[in-house]
C-alpha positions as CSV (number, residue, x, y, z in Angstrom):
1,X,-12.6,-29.6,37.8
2,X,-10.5,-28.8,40.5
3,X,-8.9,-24.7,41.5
4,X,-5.9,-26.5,41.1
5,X,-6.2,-27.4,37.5
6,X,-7.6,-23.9,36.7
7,X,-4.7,-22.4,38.1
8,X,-2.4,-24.5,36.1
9,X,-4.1,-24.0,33.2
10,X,-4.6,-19.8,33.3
11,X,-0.6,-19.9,34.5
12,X,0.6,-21.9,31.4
13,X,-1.2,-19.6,29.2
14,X,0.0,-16.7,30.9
15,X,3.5,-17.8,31.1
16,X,3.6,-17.3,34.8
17,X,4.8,-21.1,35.1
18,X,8.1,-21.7,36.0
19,X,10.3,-24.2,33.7
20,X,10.2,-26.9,35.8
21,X,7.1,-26.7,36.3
22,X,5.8,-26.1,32.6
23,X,7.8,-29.9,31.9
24,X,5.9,-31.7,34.0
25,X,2.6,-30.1,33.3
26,X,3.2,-30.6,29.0
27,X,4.5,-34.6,30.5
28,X,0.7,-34.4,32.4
29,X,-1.3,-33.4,29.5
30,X,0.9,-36.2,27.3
31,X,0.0,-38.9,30.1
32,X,-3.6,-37.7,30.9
33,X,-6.2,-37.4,28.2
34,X,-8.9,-36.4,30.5
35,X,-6.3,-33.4,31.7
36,X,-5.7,-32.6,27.9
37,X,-9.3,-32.5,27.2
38,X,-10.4,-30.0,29.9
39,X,-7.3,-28.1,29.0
40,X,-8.2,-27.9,25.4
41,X,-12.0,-27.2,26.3
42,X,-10.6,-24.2,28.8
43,X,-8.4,-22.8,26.2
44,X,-10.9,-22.9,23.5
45,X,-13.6,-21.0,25.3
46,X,-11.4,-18.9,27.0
47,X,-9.8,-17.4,23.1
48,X,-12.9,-17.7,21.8
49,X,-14.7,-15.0,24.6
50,X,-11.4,-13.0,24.5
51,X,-11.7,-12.9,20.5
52,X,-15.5,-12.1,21.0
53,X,-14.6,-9.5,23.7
54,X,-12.0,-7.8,20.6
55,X,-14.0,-7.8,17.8
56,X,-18.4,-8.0,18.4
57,X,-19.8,-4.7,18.3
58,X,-22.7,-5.3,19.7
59,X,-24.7,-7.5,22.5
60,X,-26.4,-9.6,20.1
61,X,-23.4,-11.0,18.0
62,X,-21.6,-11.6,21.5
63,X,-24.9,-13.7,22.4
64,X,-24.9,-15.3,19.6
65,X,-21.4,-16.4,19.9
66,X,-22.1,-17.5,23.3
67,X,-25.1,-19.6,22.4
68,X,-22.6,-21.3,19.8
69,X,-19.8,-22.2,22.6
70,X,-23.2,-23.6,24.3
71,X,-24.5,-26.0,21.3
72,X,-20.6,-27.0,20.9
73,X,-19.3,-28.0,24.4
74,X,-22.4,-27.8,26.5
75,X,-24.3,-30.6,24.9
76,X,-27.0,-32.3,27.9
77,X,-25.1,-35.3,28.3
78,X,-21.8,-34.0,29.0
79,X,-20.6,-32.2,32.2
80,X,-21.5,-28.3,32.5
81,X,-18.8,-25.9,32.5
82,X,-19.8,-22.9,35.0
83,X,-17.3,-20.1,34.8
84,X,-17.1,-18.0,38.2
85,X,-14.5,-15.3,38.9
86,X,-11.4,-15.2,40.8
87,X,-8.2,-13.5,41.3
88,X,-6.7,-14.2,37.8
89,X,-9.6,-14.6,35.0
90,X,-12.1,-17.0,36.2
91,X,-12.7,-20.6,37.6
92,X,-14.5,-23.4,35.9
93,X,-16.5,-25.8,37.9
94,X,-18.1,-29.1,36.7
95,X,-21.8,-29.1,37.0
96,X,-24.8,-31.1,36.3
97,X,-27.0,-28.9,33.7
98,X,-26.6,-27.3,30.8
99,X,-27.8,-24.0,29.8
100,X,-26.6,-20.7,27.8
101,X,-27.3,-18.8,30.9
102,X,-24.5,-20.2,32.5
103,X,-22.3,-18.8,29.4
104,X,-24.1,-15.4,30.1
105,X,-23.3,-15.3,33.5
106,X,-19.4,-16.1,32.3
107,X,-19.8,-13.5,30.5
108,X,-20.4,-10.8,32.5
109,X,-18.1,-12.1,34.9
110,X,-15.4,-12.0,32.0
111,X,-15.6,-9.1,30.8
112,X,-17.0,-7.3,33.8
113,X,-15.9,-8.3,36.7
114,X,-12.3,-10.5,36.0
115,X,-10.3,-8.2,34.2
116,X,-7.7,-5.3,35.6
117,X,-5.1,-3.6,33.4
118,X,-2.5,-6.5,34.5
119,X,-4.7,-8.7,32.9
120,X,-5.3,-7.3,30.1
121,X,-1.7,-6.7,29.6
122,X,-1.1,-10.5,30.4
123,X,-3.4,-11.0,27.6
124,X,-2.0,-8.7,25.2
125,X,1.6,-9.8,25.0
126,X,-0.2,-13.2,24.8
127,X,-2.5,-13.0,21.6
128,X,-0.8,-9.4,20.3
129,X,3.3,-10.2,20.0
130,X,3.1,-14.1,19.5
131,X,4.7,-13.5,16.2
132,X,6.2,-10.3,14.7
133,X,5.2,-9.6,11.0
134,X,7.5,-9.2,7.7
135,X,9.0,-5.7,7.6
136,X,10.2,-4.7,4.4
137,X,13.2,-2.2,4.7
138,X,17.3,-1.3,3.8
139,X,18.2,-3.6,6.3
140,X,16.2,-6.4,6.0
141,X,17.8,-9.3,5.5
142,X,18.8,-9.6,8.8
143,X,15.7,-8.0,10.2
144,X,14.1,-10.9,8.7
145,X,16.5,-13.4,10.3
146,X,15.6,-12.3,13.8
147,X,11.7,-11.9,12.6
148,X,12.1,-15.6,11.8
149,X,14.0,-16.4,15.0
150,X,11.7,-14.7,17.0
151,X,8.6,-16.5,15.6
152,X,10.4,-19.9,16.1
153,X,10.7,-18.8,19.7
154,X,14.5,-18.6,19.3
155,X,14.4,-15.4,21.4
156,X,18.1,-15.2,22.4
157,X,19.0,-15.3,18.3
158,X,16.3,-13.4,18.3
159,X,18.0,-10.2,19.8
160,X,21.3,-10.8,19.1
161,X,20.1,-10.0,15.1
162,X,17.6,-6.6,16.0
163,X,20.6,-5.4,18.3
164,X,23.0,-5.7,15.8
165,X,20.7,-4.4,13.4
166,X,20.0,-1.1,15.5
167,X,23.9,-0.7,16.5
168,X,24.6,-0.5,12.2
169,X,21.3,1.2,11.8
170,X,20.6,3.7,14.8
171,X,17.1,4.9,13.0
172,X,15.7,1.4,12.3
173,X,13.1,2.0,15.2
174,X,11.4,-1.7,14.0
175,X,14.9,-3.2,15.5
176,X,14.8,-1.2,18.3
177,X,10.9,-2.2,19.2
178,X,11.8,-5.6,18.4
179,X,14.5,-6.0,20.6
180,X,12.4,-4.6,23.8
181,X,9.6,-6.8,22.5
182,X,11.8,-10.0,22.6
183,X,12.9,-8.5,26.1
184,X,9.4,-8.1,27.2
185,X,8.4,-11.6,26.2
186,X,11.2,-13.2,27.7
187,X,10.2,-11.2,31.1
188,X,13.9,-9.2,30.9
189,X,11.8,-6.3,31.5
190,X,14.5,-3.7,32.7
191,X,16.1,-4.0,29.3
192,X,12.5,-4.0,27.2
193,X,12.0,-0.2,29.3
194,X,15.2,0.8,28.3
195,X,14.4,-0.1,24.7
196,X,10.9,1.4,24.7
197,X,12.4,4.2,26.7
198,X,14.4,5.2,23.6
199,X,11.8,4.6,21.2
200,X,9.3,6.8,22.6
201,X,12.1,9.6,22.8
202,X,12.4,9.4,18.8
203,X,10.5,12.1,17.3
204,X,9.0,12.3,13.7
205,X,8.4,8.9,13.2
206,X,5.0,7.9,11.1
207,X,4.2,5.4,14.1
208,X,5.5,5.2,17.1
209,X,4.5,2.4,19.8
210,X,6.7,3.3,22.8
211,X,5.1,4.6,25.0
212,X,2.5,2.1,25.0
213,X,4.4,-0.8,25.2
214,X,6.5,0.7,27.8
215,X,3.0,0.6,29.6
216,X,2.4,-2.9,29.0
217,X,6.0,-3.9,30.4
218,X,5.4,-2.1,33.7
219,X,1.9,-4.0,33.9
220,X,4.1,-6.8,33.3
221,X,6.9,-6.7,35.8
222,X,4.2,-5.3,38.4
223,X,7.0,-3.5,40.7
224,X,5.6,-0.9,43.5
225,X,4.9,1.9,41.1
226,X,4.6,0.2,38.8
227,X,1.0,-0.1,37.5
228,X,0.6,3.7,38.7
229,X,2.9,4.7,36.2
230,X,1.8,2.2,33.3
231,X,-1.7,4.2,33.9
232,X,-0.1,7.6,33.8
233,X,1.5,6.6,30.0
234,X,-1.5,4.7,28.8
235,X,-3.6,8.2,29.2
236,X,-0.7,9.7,27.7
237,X,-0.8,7.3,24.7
238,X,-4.4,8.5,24.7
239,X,-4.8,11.7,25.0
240,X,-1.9,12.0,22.0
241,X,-4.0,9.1,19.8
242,X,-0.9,7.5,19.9
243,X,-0.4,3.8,18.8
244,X,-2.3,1.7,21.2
245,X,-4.7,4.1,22.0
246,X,-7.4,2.3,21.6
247,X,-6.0,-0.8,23.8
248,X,-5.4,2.2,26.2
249,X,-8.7,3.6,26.5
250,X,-10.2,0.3,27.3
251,X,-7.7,-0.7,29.7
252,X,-8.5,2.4,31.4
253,X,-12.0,1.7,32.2
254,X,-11.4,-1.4,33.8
């Protein structure tokens, strides 16, 4: 496989491609089975070691997750996928034998070697606020309404419904977070801060995700400053045990 294709590939999922771009790469995977295949393989394995990375709690479940992948897409007749490191999250290289010690070795360069808080970031607004849940509250019919056009992707609906819902509601902080959510995602990132801005000011609330996803969007918008700051409010986040905290602490030690 070609750097080319790998970039492509970690740049879709990461929603760095720009819209032009983006058509003609869905038109390619349409045209191209082999394409579509490799990009299905590379965005199996890659969830899959992301979701092991989240949830095993302990070196032998992640190895035997590992030697799964192997038995699934590493079969001796078919090409080996050997997974090196590079500047975004690693590079995948056709070779000629199969092994799980080639999965090992992607492993640790992963989860060791491939990740930064930008990354991890990346990958957060990625798996974390693909869809936005149910919220139950006086308000909710239209707070549902924008829930709904959110998860349909129909962002600018979207935040037309949680603003409106904040402006008749000023201490609905789940239309407040929404809205800078929907702004995050849609990379307006100077209105998600003012948004999370304002919900990390509000006091006495049960939970309170503000100043951890103010974190996230700095990551995101990567401005000089920027990722020093994020790092200054994800201790913050915790050394209060706020929410996130635990995102936080393991951002922190990358």
């Amino acid at each position: 496989m070609k750097d080319h294709n790998v970039e492509q590939f970690e740049n879709y999922l990461s929603g760095d491609m720009a819209p032009e771009e983006k058509l003609r790469f869905e038109a390619g995977l349409k045209e191209d089975k082999e394409l579509y295949d490799l990009f299905h393989l590379y965005k199996t394995i890659d969830a899959e070691m992301y979701n092991t990375g989240k949830y095993s709690t302990g070196e032998a479940a992640l190895k035997s997750t590992l030697q799964k992948l192997n038995a699934v897409y590493f079969k001796p007749e078919a090409p080996v996928m050997q997974m090196k490191k590079n500047k975004k999250r690693f590079r995948i290289a056709v070779a000629a034998a199969a092994g799980v010690i080639l999965i090992l070795t992607a492993y640790f360069y992963f989860f060791q070697k491939a990740t930064d808080p930008r990354q991890l970031a990346n990958r957060y607004v990625k798996e974390e606020l693909l869809h936005l849940s149910i919220t139950m509250d006086g308000a909710k019919d239209s707070l549902q309404q924008g829930i709904a056009a959110y998860n349909d992707s129909a962002y600018a609906r979207a935040v037309q419904l949680f603003e409106a819902v904040y402006k008749a509601h000023p201490g609905n902080s789940d239309a407040l977070k929404y809205a800078g959510t929907t702004y995050l995602v849609t990379k307006e990132y100077n209105k998600a801060l003012q948004c999370f801005d304002e919900l990390a000011a509000k006091k006495g609330l049960f939970s309170n995700s503000g100043t951890f996803l103010k974190a996230v969007t700095l990551l995101q918008r990567n401005q000089p400053g920027d990722k020093e700051q994020a790092t200054q409010l994800l201790q913050q986040v915790v050394n209060e045990k706020a929410d996130g905290s635990k995102e936080a602490e393991r951002w922190l030690r990358k």
